[in-house]
C-alpha positions as CSV (number, residue, x, y, z in Angstrom):
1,X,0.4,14.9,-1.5
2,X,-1.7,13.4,-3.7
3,X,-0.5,10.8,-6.2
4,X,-0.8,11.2,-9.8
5,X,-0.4,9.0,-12.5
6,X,2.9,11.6,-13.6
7,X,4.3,11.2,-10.6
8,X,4.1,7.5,-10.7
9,X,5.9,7.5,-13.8
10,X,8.8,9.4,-12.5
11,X,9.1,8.6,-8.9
12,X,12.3,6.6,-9.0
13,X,11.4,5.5,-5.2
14,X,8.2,3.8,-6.7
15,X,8.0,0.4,-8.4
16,X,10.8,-1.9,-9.7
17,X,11.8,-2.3,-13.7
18,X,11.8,-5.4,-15.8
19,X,12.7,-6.4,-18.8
20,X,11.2,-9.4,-20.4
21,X,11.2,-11.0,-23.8
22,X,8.1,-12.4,-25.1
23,X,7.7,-13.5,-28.4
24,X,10.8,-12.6,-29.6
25,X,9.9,-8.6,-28.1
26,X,11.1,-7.3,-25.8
27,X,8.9,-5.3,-23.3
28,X,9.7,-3.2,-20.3
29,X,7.5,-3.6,-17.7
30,X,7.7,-1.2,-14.4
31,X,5.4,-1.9,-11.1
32,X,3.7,1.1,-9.7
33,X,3.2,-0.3,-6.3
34,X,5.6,-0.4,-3.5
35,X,4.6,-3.3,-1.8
36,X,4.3,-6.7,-4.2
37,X,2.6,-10.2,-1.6
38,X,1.5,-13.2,-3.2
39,X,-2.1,-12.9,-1.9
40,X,-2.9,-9.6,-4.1
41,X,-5.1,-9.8,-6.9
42,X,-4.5,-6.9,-8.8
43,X,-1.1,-5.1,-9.9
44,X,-0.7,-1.7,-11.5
45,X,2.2,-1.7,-14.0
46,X,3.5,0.5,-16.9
47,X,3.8,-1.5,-19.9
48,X,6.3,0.0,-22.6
49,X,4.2,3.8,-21.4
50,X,0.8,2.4,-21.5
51,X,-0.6,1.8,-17.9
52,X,-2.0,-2.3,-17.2
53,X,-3.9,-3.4,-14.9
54,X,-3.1,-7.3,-13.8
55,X,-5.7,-9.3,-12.5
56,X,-6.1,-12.9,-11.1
57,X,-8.6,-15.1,-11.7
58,X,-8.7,-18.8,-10.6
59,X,-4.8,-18.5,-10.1
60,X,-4.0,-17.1,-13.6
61,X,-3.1,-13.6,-14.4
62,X,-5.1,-11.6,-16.9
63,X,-4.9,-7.6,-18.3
64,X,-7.7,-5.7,-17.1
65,X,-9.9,-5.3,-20.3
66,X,-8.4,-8.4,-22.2
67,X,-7.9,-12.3,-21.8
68,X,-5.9,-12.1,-25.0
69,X,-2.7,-11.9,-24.0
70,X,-3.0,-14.5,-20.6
71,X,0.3,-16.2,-21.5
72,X,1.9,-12.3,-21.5
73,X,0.4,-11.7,-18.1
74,X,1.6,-14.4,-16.6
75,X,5.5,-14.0,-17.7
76,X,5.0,-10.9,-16.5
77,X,3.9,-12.2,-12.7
78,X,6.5,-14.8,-13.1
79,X,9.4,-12.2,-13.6
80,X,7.8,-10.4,-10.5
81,X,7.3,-13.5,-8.2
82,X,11.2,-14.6,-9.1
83,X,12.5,-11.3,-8.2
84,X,10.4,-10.8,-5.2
85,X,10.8,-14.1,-3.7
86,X,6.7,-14.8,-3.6
């Protein structure tokens, strides 16, 4: 079967939620990859229904298209490191 971003969105077996509060919003952030290690460089998430791309460079996490929000990014890996153990 092949996999879709719909499916993704709504395949409860696929990717764990989190809430976090940045700035005083609060964001909900859901993985859309099964298996989270501490050596990947990239992570697919859903970002309040807008799909992100993390990326690391020189161990720092940065969106895709934007070193903006690099503080945001990495909350967000923190949140996913603490709750996977990595």
């Amino acid at each position: 079967m092949e996999d879709t971003v719909d499916s993704r969105f709504y395949d409860r077996s696929k990717g764990q939620i989190f809430r976090i509060t940045y700035k005083n919003r609060d964001f909900q952030v859901k993985l859309l990859q099964k298996e989270i290690t501490k050596e990947m460089v990239e992570i697919d998430l859903l970002l309040d229904g807008v799909v992100q791309k993390l990326v690391k460079r020189d161990s720092k996490w940065f969106f895709e298209h934007s070193e903006v929000d690099k503080d945001f990014a990495n909350d967000i890996w923190r949140a996913i490191s603490l709750r996977y153990r990595l």
